[in-house]
C-alpha positions, 0 to 999 in steps of 0.5 A, spaced: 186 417 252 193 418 254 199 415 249 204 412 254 211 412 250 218 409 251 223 413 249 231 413 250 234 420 249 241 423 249 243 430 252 247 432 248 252 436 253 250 437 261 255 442 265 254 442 273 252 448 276 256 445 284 261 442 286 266 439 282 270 433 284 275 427 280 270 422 282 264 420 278 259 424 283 253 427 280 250 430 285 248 437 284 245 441 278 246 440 271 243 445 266 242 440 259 243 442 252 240 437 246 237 436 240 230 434 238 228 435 231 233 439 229 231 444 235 235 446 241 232 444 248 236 445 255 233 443 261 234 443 268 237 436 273 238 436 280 241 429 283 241 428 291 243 423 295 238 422 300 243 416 305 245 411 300 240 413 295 240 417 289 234 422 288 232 426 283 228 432 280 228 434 271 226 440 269 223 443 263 221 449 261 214 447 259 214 443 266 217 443 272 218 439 278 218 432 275 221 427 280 225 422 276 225 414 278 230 409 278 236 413 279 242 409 279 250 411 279 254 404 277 261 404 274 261 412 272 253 412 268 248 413 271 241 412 269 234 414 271 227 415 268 223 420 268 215 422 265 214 427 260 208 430 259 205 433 252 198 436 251 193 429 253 201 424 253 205 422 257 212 419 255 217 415 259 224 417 257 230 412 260 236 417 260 243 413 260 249 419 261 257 417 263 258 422 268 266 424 267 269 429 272 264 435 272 260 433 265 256 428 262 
């Protein structure tokens, strides 16, 4: 049976890996530094704007591909959900990152 788990999670520091702009655009990839437990951990975030809105996909180094939900850009933050997967668990993280030039 598979766990469903909330979790809130704060990278620690995001450097962006496209263009850079003055505005708040998180548009591009983000290669991610953060700890858990102690232990360093990167991951990889891509932002597109498909028209109006923001897409998006999370990679990690044991899972690749994880298409991200609710992506929202308000007020310089932007928010998003994304699921994952460990052994027979699924945890949904809620990220919240203030985006500042070309950093979270």
């Amino acid at each position: 049976m598979k766990a469903l788990l909330s979790a809130a999670i704060v990278l620690g520091l995001c450097g962006v890996a496209g263009a850079r702009n003055e505005k708040a655009n998180p548009v591009g990839t983000w290669q991610c530094e953060y700890e858990i437990g102690g232990q360093k951990r990167t991951s990889t975030l891509t932002i597109k704007k498909d028209g109006d809105k923001l897409t998006g996909t999370m990679d990690w180094a044991d899972q690749k591909g994880e298409k991200l939900k609710d992506v929202k850009l308000k007020d310089g933050v932007l928010t998003f959900s994304a699921v994952r997967k460990f052994m027979d668990n699924e945890i949904a993280l809620d990220y919240k990152l203030t985006v500042e030039k070309d950093k979270f």
